[in-house]
PDB file as gemmi writes it, atoms N, CA and C in Angstrom:
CRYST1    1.000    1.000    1.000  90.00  90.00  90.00 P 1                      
ATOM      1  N   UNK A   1    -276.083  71.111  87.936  1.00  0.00           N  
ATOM      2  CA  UNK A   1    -274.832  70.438  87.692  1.00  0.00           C  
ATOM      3  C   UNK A   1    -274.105  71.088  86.525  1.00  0.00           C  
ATOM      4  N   UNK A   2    -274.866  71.522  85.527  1.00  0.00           N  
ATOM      5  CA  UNK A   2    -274.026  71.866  84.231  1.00  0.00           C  
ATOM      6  C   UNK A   2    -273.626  73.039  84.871  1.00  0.00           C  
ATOM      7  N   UNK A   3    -274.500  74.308  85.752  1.00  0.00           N  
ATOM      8  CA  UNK A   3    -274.003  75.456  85.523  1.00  0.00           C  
ATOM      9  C   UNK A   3    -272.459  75.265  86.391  1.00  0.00           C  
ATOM     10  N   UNK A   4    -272.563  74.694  87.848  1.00  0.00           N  
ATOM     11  CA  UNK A   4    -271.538  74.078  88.516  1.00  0.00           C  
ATOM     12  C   UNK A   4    -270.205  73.612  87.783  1.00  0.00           C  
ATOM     13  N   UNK A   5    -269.929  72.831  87.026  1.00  0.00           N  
ATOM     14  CA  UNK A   5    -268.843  72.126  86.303  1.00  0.00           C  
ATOM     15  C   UNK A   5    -268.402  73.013  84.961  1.00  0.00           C  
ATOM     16  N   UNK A   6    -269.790  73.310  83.905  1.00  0.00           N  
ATOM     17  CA  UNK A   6    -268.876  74.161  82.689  1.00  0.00           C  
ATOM     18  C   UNK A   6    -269.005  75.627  82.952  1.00  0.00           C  
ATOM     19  N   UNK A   7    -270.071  76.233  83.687  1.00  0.00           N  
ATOM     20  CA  UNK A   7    -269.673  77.701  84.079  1.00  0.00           C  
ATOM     21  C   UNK A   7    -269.398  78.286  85.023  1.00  0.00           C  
ATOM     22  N   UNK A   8    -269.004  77.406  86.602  1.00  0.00           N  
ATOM     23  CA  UNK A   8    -268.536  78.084  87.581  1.00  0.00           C  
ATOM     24  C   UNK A   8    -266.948  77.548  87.273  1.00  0.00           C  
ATOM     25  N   UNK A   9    -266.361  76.548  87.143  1.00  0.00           N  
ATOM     26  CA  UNK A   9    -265.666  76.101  86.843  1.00  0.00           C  
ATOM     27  C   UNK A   9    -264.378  75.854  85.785  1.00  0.00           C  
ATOM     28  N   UNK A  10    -264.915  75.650  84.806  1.00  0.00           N  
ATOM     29  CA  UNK A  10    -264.692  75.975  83.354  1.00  0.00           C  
ATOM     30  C   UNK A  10    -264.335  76.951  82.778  1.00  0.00           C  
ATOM     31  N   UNK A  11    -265.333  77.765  83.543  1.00  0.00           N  
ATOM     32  CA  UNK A  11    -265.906  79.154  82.754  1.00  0.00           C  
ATOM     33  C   UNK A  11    -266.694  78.903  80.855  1.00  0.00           C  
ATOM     34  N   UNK A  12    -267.154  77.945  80.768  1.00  0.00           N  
ATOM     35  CA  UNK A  12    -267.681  78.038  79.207  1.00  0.00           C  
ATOM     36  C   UNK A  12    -269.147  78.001  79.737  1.00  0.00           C  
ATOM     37  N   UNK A  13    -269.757  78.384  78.593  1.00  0.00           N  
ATOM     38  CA  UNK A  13    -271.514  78.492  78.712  1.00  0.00           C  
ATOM     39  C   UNK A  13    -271.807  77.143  78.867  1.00  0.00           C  
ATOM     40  N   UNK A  14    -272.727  77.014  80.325  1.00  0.00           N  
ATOM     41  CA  UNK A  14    -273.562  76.135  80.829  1.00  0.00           C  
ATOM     42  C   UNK A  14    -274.166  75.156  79.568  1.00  0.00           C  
ATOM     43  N   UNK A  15    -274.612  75.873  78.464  1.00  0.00           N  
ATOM     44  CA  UNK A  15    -275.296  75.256  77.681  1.00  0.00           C  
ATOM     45  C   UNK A  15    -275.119  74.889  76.274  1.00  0.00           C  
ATOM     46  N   UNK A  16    -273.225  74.481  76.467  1.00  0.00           N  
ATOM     47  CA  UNK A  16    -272.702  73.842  76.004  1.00  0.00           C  
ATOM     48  C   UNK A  16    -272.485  72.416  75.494  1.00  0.00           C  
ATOM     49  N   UNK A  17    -273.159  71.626  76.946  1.00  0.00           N  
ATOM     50  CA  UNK A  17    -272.891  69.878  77.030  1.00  0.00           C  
ATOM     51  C   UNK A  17    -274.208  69.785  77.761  1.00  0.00           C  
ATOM     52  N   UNK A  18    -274.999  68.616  77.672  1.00  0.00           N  
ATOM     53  CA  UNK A  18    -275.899  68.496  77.985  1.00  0.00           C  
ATOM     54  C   UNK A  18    -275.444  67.379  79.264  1.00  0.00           C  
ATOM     55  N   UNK A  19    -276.420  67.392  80.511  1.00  0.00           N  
ATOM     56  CA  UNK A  19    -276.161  66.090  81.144  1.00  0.00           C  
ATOM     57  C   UNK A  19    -277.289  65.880  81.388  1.00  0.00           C  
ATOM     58  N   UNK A  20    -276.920  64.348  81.325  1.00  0.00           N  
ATOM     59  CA  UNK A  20    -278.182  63.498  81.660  1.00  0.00           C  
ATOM     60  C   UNK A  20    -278.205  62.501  82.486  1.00  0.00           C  
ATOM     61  N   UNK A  21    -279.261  62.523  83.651  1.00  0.00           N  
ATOM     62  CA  UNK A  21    -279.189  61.524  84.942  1.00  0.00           C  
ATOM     63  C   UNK A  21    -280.161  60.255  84.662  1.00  0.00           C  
ATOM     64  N   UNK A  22    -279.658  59.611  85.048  1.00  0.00           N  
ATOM     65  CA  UNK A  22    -280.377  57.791  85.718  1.00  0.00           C  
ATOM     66  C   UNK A  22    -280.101  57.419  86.337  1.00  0.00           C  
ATOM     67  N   UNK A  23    -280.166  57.013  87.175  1.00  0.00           N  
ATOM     68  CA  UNK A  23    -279.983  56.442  88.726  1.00  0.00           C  
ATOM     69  C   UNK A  23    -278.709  56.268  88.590  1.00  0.00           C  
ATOM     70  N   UNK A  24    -278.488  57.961  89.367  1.00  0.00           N  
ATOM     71  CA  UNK A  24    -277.062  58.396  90.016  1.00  0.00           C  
ATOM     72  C   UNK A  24    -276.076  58.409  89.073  1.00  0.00           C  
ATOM     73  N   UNK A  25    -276.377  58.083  87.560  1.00  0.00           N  
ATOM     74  CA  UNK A  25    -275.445  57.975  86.733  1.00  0.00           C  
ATOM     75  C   UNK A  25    -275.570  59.203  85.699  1.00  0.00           C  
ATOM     76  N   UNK A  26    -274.670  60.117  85.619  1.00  0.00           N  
ATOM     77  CA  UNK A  26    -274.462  61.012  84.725  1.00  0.00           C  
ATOM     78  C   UNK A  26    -273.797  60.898  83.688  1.00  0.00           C  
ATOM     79  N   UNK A  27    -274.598  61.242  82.392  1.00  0.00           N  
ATOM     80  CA  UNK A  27    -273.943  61.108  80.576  1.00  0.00           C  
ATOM     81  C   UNK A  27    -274.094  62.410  80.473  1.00  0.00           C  
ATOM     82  N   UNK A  28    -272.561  62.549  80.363  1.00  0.00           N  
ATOM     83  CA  UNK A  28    -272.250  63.971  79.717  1.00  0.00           C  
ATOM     84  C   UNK A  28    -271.955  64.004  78.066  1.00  0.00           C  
ATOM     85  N   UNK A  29    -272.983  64.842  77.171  1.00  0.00           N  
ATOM     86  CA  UNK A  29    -272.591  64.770  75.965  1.00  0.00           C  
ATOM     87  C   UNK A  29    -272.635  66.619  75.034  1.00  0.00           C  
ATOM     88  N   UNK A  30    -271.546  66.799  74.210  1.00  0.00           N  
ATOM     89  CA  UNK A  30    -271.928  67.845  73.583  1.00  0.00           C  
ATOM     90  C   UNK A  30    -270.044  68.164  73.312  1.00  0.00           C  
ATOM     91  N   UNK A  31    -270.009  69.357  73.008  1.00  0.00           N  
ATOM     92  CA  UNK A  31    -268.631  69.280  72.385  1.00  0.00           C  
ATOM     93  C   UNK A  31    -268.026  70.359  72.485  1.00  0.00           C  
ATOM     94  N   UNK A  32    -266.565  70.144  73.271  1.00  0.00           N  
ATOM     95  CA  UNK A  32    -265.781  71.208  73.969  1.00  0.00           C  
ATOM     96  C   UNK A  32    -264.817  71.933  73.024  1.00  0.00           C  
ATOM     97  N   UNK A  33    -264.829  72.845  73.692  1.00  0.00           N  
ATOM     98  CA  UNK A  33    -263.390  73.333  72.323  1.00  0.00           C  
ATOM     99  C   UNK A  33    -261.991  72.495  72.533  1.00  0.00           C  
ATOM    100  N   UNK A  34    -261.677  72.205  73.884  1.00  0.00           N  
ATOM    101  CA  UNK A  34    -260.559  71.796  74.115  1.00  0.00           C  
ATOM    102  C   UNK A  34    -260.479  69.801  74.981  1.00  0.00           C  
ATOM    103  N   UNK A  35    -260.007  69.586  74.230  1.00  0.00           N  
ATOM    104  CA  UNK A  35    -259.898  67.910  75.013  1.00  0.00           C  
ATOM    105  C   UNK A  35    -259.607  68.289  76.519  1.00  0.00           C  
ATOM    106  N   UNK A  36    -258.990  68.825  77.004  1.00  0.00           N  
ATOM    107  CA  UNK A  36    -258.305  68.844  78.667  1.00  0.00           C  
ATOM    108  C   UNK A  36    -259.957  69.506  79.366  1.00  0.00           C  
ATOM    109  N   UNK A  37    -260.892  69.838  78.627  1.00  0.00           N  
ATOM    110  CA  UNK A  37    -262.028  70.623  79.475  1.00  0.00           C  
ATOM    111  C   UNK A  37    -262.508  69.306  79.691  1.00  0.00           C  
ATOM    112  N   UNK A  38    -262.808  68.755  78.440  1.00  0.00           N  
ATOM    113  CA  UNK A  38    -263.566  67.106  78.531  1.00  0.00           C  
ATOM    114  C   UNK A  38    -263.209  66.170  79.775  1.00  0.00           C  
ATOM    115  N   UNK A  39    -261.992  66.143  80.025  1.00  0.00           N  
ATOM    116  CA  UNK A  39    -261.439  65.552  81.134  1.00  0.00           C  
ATOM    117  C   UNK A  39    -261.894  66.061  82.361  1.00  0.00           C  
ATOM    118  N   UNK A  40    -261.637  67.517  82.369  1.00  0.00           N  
ATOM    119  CA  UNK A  40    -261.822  67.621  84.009  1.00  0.00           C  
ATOM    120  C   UNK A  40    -263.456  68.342  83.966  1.00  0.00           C  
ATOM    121  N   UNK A  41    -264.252  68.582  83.218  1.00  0.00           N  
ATOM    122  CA  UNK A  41    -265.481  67.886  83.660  1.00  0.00           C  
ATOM    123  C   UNK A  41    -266.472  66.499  83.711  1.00  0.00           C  
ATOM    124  N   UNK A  42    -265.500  65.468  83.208  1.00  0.00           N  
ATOM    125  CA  UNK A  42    -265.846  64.027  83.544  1.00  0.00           C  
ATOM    126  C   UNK A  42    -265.406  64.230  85.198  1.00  0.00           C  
ATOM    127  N   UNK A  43    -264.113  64.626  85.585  1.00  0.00           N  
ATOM    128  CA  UNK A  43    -263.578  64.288  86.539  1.00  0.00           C  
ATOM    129  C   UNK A  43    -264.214  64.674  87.703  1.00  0.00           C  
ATOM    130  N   UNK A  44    -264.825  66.744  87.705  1.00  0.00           N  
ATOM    131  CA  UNK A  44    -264.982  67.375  88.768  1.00  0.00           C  
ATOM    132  C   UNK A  44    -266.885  66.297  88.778  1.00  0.00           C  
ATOM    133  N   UNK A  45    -267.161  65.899  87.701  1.00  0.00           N  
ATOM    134  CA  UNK A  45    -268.727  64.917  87.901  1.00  0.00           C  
ATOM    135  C   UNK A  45    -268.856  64.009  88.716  1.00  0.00           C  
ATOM    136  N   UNK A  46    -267.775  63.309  88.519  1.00  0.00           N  
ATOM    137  CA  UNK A  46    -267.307  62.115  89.217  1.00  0.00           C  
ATOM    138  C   UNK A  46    -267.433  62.607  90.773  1.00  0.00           C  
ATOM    139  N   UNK A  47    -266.840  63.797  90.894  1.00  0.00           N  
ATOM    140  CA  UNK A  47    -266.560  64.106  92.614  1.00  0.00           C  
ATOM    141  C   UNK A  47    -268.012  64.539  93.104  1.00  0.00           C  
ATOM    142  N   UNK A  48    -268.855  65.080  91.983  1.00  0.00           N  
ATOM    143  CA  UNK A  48    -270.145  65.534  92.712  1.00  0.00           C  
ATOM    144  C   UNK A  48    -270.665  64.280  93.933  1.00  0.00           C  
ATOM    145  N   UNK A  49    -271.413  64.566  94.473  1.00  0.00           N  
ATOM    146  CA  UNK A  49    -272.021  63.903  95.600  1.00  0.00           C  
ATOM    147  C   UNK A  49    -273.155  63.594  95.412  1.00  0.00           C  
ATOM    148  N   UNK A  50    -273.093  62.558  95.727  1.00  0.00           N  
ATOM    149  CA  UNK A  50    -274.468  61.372  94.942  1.00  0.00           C  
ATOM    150  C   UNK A  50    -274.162  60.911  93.416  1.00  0.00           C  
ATOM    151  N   UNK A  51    -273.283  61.384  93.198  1.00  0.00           N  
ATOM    152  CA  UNK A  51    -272.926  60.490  91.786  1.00  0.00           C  
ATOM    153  C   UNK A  51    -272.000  59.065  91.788  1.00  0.00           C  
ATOM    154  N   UNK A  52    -272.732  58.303  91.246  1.00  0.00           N  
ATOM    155  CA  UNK A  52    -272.139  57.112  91.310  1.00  0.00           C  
ATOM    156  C   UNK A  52    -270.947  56.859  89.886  1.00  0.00           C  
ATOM    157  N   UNK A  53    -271.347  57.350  88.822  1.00  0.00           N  
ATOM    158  CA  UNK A  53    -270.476  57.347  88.106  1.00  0.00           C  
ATOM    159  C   UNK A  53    -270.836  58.690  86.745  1.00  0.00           C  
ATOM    160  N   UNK A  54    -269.688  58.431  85.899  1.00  0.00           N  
ATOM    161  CA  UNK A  54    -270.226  59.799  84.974  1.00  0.00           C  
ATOM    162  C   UNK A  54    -269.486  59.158  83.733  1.00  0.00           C  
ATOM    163  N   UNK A  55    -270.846  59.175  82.266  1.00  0.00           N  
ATOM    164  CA  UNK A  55    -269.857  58.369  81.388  1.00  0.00           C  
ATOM    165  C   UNK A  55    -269.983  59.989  80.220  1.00  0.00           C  
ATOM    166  N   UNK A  56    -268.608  59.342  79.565  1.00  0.00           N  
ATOM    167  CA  UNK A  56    -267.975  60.852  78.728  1.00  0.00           C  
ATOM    168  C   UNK A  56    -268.481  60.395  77.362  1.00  0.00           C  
ATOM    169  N   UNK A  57    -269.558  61.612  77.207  1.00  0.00           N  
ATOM    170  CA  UNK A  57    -269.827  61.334  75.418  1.00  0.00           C  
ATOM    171  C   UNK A  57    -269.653  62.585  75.111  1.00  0.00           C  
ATOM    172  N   UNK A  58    -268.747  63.376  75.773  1.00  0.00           N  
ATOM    173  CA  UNK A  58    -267.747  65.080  75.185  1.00  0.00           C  
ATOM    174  C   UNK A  58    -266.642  64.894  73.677  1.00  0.00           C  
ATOM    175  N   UNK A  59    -267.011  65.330  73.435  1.00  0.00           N  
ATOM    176  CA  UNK A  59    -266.278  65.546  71.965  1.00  0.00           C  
ATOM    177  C   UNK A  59    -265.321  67.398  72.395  1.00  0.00           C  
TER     178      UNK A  59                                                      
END                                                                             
């Protein structure tokens, strides 16, 4: 999922933001250079499949 959203996507290093699963629920946390990245990898998370929801702890 990380490499998917911050480095196919994004383009920033995978190992930037950490995510973390619990039943179907993804916490994204760690800290972007830019607010608008924060957004649309909450957003493109949200669209993954099998995710039920995705909560934003991106700085």
């Amino acid at each position: 999922m990380q490499r998917e959203v911050f480095a196919d996507v994004l383009w920033l290093s995978a190992h930037i933001a950490e995510a973390a699963v619990h039943d179907d629920v993804i916490t994204l946390t760690g800290q972007l250079e830019r607010r608008s990245d924060t957004a649309l990898a909450v957003g493109l998370t949200h669209r993954m499949d099998g995710v039920v929801d995705a909560v934003d702890h991106l700085t």
